[in-house]
BALOBA-1460 file (C-alpha; in Angstrom, 3 decimals):
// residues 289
<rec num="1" residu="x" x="-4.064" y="4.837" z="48.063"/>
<rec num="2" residu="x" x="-1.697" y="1.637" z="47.984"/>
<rec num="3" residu="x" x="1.570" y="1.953" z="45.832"/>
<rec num="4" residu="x" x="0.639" y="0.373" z="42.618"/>
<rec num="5" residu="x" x="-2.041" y="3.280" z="42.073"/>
<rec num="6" residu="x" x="0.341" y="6.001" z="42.631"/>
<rec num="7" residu="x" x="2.847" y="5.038" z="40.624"/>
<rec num="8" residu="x" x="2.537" y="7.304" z="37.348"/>
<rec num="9" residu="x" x="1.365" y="5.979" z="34.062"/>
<rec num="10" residu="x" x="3.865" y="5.548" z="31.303"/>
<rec num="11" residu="x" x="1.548" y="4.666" z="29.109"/>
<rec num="12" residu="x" x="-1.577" y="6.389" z="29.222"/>
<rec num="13" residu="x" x="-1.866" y="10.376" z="27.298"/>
<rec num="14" residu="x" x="1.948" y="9.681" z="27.222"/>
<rec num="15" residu="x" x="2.480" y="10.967" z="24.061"/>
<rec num="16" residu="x" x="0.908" y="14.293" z="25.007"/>
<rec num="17" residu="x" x="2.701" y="17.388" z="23.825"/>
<rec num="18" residu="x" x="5.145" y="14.963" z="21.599"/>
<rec num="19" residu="x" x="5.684" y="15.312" z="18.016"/>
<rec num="20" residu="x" x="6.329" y="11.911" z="16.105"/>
<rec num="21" residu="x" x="6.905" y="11.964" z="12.308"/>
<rec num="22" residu="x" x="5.009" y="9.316" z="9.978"/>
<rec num="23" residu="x" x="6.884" y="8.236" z="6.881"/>
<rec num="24" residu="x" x="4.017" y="5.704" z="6.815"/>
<rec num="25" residu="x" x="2.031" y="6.119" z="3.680"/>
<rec num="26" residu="x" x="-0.875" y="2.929" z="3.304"/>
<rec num="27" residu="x" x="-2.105" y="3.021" z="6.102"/>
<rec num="28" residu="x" x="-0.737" y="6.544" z="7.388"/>
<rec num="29" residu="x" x="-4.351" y="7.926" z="8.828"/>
<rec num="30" residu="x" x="-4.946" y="4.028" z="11.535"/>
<rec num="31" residu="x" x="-1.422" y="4.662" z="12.483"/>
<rec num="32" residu="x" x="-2.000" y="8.231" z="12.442"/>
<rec num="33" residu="x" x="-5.000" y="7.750" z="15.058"/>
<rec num="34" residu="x" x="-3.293" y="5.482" z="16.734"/>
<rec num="35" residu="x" x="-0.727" y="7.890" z="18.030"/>
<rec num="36" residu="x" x="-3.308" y="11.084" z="18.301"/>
<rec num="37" residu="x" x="-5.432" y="9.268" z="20.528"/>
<rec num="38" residu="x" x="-2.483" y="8.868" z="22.966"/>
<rec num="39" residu="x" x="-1.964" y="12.423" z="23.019"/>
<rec num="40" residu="x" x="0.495" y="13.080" z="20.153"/>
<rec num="41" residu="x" x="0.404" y="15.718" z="17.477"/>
<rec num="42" residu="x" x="1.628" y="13.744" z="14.221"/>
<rec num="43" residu="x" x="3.769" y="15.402" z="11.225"/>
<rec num="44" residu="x" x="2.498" y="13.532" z="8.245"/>
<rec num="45" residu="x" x="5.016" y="12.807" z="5.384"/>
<rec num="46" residu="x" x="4.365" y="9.244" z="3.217"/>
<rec num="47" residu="x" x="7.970" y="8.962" z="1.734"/>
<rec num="48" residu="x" x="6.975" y="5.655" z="0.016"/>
<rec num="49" residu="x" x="3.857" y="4.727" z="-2.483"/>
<rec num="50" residu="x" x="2.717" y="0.849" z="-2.882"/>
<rec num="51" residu="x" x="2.108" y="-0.112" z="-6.678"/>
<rec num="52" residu="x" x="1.700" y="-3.368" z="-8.540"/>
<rec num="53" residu="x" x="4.026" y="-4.368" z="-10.114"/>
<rec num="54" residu="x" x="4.242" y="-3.130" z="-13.977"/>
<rec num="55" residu="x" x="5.198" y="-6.688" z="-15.016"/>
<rec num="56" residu="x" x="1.416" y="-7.939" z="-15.469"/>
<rec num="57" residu="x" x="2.834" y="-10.922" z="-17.696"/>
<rec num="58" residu="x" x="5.041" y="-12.257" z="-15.507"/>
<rec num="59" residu="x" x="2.739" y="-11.902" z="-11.930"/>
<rec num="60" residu="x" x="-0.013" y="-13.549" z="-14.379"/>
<rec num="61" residu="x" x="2.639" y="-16.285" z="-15.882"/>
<rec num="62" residu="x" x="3.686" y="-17.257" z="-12.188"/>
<rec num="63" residu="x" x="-0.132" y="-17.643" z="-10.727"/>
<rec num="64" residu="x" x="-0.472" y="-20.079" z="-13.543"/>
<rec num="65" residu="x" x="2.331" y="-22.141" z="-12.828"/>
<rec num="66" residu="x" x="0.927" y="-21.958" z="-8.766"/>
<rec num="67" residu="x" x="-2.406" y="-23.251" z="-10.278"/>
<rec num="68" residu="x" x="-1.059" y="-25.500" z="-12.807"/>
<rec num="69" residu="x" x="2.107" y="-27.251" z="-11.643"/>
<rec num="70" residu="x" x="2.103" y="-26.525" z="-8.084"/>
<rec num="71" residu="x" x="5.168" y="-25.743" z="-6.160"/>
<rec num="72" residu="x" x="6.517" y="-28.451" z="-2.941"/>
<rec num="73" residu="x" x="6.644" y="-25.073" z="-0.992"/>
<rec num="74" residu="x" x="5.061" y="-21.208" z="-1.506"/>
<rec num="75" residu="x" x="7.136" y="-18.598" z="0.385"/>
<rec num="76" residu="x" x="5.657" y="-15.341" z="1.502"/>
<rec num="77" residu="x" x="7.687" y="-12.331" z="3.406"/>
<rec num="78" residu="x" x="4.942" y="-10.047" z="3.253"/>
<rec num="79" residu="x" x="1.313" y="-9.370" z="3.623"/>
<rec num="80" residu="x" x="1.202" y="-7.033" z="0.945"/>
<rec num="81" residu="x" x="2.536" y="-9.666" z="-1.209"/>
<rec num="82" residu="x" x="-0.159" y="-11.933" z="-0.743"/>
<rec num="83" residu="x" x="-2.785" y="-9.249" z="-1.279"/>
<rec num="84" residu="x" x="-1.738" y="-8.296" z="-4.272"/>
<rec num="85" residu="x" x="-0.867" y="-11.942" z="-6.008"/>
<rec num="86" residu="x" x="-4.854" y="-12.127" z="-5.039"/>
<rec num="87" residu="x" x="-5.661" y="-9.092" z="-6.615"/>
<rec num="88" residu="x" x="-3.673" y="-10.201" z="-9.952"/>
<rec num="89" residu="x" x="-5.152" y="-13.534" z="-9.434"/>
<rec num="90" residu="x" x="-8.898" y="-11.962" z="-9.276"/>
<rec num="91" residu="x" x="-8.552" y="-9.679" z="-11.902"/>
<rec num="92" residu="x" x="-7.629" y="-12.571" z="-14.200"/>
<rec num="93" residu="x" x="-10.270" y="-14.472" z="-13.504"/>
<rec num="94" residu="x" x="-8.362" y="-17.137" z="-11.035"/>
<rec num="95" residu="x" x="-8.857" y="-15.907" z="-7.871"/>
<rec num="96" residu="x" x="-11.081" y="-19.402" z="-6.740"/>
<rec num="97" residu="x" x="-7.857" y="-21.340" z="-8.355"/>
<rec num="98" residu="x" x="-5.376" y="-19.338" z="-6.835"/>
<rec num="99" residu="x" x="-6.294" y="-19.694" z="-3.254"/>
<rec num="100" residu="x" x="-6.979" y="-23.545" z="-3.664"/>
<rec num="101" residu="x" x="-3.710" y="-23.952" z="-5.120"/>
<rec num="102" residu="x" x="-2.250" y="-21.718" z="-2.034"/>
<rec num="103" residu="x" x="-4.280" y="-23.699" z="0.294"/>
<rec num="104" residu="x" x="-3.030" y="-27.448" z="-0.968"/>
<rec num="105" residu="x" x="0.679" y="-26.063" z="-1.092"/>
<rec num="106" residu="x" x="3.130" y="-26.230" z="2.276"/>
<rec num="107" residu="x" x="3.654" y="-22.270" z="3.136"/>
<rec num="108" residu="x" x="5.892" y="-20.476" z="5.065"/>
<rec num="109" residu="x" x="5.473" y="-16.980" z="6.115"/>
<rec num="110" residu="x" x="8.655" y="-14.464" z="7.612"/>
<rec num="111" residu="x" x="6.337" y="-13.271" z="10.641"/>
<rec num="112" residu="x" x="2.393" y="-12.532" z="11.395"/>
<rec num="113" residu="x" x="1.642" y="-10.019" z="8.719"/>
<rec num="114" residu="x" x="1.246" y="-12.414" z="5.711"/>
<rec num="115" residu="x" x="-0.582" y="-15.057" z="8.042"/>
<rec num="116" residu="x" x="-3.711" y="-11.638" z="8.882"/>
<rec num="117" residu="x" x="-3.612" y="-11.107" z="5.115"/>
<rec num="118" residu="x" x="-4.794" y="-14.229" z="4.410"/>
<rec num="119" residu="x" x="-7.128" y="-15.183" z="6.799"/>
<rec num="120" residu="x" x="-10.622" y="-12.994" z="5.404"/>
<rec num="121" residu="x" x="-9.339" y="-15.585" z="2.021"/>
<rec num="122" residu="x" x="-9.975" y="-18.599" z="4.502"/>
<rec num="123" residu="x" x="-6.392" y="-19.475" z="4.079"/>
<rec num="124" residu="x" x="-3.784" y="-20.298" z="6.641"/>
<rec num="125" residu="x" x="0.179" y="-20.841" z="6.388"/>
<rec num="126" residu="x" x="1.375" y="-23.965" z="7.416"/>
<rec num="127" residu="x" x="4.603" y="-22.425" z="8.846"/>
<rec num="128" residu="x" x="5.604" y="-19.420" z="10.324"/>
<rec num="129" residu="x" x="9.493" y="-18.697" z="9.946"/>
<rec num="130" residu="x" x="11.567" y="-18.802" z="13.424"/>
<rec num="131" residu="x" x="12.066" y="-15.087" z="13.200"/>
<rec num="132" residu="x" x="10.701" y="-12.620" z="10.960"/>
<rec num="133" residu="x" x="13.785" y="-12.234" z="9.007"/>
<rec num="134" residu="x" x="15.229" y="-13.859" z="6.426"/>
<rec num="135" residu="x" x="17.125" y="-15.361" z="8.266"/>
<rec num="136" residu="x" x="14.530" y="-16.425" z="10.046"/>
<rec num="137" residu="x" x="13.123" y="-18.275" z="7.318"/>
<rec num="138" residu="x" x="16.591" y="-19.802" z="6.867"/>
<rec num="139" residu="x" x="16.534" y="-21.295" z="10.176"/>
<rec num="140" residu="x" x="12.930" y="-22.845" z="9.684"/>
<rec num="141" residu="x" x="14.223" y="-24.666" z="6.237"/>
<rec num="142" residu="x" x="17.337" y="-25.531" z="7.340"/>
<rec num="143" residu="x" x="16.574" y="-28.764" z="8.682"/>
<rec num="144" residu="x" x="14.814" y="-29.685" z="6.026"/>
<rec num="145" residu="x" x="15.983" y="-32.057" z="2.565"/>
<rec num="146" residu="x" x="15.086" y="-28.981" z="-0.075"/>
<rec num="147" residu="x" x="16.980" y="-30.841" z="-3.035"/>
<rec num="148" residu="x" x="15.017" y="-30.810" z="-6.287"/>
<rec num="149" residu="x" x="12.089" y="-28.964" z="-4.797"/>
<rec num="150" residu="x" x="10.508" y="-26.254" z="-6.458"/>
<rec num="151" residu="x" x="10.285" y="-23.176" z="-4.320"/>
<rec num="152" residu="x" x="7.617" y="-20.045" z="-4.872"/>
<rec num="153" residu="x" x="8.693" y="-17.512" z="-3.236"/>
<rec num="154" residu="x" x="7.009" y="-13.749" z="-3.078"/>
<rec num="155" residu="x" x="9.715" y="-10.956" z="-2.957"/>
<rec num="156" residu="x" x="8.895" y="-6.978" z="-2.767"/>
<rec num="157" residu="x" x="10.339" y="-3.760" z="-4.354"/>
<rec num="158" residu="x" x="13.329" y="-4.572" z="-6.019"/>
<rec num="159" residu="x" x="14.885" y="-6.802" z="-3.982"/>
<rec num="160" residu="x" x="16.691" y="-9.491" z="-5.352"/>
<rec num="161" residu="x" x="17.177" y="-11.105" z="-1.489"/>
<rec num="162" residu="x" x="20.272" y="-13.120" z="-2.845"/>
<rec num="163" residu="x" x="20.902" y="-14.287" z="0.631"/>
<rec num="164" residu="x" x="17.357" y="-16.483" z="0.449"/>
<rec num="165" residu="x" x="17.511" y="-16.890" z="-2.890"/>
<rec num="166" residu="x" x="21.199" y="-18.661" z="-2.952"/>
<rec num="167" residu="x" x="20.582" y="-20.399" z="-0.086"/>
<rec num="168" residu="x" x="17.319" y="-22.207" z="-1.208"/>
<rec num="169" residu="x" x="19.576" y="-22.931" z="-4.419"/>
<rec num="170" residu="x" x="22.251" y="-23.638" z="-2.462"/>
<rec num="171" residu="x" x="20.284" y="-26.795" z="-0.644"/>
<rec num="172" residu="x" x="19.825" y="-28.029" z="-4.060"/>
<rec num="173" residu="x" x="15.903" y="-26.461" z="-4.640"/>
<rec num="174" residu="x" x="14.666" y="-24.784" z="-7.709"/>
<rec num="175" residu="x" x="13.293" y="-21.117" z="-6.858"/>
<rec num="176" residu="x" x="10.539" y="-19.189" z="-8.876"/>
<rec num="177" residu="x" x="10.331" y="-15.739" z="-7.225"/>
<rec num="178" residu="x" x="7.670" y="-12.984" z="-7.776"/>
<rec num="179" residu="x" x="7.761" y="-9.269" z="-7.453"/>
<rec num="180" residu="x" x="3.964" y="-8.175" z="-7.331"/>
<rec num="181" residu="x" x="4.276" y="-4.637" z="-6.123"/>
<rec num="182" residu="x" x="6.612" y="-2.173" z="-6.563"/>
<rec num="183" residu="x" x="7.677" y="0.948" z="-4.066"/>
<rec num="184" residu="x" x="7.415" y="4.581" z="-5.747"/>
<rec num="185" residu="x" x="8.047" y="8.094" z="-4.266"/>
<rec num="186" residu="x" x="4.865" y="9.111" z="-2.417"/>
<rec num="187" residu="x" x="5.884" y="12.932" z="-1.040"/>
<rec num="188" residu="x" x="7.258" y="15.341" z="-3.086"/>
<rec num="189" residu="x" x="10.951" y="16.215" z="-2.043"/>
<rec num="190" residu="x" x="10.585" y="18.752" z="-1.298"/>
<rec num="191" residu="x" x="8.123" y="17.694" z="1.834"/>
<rec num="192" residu="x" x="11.000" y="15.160" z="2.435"/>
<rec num="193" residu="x" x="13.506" y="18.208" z="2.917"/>
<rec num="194" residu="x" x="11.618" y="20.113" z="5.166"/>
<rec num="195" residu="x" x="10.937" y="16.873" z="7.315"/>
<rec num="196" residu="x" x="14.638" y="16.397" z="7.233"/>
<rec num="197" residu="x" x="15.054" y="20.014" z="8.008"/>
<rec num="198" residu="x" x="12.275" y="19.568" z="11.257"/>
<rec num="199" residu="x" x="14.472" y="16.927" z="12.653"/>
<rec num="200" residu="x" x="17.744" y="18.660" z="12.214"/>
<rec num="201" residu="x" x="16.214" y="21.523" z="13.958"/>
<rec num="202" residu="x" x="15.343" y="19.072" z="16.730"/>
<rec num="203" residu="x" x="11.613" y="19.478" z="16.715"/>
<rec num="204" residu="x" x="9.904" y="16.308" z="16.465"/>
<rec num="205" residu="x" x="10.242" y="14.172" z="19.312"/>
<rec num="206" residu="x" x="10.012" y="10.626" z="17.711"/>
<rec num="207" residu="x" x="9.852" y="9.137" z="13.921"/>
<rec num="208" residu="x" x="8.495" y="5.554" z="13.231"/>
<rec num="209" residu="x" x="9.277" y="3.733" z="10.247"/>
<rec num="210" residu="x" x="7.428" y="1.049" z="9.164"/>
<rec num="211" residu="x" x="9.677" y="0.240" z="6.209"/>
<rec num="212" residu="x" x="12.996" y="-0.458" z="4.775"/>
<rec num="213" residu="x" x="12.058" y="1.698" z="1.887"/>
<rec num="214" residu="x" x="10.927" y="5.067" z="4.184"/>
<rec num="215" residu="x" x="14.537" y="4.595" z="5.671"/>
<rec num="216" residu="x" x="15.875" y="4.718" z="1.869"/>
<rec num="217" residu="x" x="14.366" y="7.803" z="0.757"/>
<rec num="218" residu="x" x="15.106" y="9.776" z="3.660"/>
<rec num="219" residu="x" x="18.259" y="8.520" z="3.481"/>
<rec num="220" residu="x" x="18.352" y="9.827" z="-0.372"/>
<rec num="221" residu="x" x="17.246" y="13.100" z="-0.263"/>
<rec num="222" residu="x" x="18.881" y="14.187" z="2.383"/>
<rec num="223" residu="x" x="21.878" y="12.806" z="0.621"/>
<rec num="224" residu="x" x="20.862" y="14.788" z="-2.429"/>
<rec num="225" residu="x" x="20.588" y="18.076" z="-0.205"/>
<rec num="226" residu="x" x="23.794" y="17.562" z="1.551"/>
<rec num="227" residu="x" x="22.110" y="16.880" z="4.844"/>
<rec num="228" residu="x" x="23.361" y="13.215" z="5.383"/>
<rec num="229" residu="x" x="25.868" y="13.998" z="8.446"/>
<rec num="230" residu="x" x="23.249" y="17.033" z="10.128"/>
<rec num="231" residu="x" x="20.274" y="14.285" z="9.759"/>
<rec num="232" residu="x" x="22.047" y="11.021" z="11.028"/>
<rec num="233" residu="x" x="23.257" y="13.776" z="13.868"/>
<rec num="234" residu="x" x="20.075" y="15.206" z="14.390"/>
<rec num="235" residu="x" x="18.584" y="11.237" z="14.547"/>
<rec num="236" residu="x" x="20.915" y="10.777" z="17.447"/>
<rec num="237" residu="x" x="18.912" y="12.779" z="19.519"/>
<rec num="238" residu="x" x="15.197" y="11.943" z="18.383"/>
<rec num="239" residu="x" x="13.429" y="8.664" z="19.607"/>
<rec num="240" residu="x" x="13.536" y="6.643" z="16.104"/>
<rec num="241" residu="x" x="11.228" y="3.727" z="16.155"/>
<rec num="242" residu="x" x="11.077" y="0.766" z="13.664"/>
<rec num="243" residu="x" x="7.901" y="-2.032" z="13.289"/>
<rec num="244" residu="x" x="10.285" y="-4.959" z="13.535"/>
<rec num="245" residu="x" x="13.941" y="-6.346" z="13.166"/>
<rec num="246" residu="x" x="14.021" y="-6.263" z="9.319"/>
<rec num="247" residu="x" x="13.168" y="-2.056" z="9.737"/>
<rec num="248" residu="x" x="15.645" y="-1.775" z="12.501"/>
<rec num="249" residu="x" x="18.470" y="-3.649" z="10.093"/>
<rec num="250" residu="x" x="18.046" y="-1.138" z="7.459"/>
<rec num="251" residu="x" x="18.301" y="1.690" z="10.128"/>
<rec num="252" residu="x" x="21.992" y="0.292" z="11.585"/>
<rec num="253" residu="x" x="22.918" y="-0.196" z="8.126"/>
<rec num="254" residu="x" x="22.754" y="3.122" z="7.489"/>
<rec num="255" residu="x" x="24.610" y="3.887" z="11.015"/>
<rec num="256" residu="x" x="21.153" y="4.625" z="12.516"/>
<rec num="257" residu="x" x="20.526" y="3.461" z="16.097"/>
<rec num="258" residu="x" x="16.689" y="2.424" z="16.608"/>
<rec num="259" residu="x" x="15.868" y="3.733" z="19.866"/>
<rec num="260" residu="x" x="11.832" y="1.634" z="20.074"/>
<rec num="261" residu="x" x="11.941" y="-1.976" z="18.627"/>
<rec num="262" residu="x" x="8.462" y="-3.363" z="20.064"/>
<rec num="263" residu="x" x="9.549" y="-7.326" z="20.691"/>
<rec num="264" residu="x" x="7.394" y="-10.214" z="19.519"/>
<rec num="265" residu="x" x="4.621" y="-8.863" z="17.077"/>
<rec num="266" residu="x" x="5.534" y="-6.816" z="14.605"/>
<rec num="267" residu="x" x="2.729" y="-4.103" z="13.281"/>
<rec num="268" residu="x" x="1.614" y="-0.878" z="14.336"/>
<rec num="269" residu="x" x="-0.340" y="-1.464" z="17.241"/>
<rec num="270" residu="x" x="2.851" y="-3.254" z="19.235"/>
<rec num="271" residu="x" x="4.804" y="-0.465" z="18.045"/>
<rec num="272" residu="x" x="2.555" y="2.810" z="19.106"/>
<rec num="273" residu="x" x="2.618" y="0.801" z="22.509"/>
<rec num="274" residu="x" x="6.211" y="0.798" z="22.653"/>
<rec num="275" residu="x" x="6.830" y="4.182" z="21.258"/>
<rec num="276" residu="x" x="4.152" y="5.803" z="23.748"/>
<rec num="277" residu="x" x="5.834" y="3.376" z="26.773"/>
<rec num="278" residu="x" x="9.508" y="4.586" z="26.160"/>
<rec num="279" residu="x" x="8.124" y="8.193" z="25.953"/>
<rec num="280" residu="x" x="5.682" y="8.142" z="29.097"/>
<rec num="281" residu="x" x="9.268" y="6.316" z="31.458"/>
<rec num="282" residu="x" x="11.362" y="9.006" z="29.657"/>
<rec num="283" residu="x" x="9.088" y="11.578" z="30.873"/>
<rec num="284" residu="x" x="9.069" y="10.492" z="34.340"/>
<rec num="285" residu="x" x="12.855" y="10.344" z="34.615"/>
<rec num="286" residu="x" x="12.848" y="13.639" z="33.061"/>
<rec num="287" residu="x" x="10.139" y="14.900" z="35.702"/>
<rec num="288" residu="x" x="11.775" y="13.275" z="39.133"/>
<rec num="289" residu="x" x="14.065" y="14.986" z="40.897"/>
């Protein structure tokens, strides 16, 4: 047997006998399998629903100005954002219109995820930002004369994202932003407490988030049940993992150290490889003498 074979696996099964908590909700059961196939026994608990966006008029109003006066640029930050413009696009009729008009229009996209939701639409970006941040994006454009261009750009949530938004405006372009989905409670809270009462008790060996908005609501209700200190405590000690940069942001600001940022690509595959490669080396420290 030469070295290289007996060297211990810190991949493979090495999320045997772990616990890791999903706050994923839209895909929790792929990311679900992911981890149980590597070993792991998973505590489900979807903090956050995806909705369209209640503002039919407006999503409908912006396609039509895509279609009809076309943009100089389109902007995405998110997969889900595409998908659902498409689905508001279909529904009314303009799907064929709406993808031609994406197609003849320069796009940028923050990272890989709105680039894969495009493709089965036979659409590709033309861009795809230097990081998958905003400021990311902010680096791709910066070199670039924006002044009196007219800017689509796809937003999520609630988010306002004043820091792209002002400095688009800033460079002297006109910005037309869309909210097409919406986040919404997905547990009930009290499932959120008793997650937040499983990590405080120091039972679950890893949580993955997979958005800024899972971070949020944990974040709230433990707030609510006068947990904040005993959970950011309790998250000291637990392997937290976050899909990209953008996750692991909204984790510091809330004083959260992420423990597993998987570098490069930035979805759930990347990250289970990550989470289960941290765990299999920390289980080989932990078992040498």
């Amino acid at each position: 047997m030469n070295a290289a074979s007996a060297m211990p696996d810190a991949t493979a099964d090495a999320l045997v006998g772990c616990r890791v908590a999903l706050p994923e909700s839209r895909a929790l059961e792929v990311f679900a399998g992911l981890l149980e196939r590597r070993g792991a026994e998973v505590w489900r608990c979807p903090l956050v629903a995806i909705h369209d966006s209640l503002d039919q008029v407006a999503i409908e109003a912006w396609l039509d100005t895509v279609i009809e006066v076309p943009f100089d640029h389109l902007i995405f930050l998110t997969g889900e954002g595409f998908t659902r413009l498409t689905g508001f696009a279909r529904r009314a009729g303009h799907e064929a219109d709406w993808l031609a008009a994406v197609t003849r229009t320069p796009t940028l996209v923050r990272g890989p995820k709105p680039g894969r939701a495009m493709k089965p639409f036979g659409v590709r970006p033309d861009a795809v930002a230097a990081a998958p941040t905003t400021e990311g994006i902010i680096e791709t454009l910066s070199g670039q004369d924006l002044r009196g261009q007219r800017i689509g750009v796809q937003l999520y949530g609630a988010e306002p994202n004043r820091r792209l938004l002002d400095f688009l405006e800033q460079a002297g372009a006109e910005t037309f932003p869309v909210w097409p989905y919406r986040y919404a409670d997905a547990a009930e809270t009290g499932r959120v407490s008793e997650l937040i009462e499983v990590l405080i008790a120091g039972e679950m060996d890893a949580i993955a988030f997979t958005s800024q908005a899972q971070v949020r609501r944990l974040v709230r209700v433990a707030r609510a049940d006068e947990h904040e200190g005993a959970l950011f405590a309790a998250l000291t000690r637990t392997v937290v993992a976050a899909i990209g940069p953008v996750v692991a942001d909204e984790l510091r600001a809330h004083g959260i150290t992420p423990t597993v940022v998987p570098e490069g690509q930035y979805f759930m595959k990347p990250l289970v490889s990550a989470l289960s490669r941290h765990l299999g080396e920390r289980a080989i420290q932990s078992a040498s003498p």
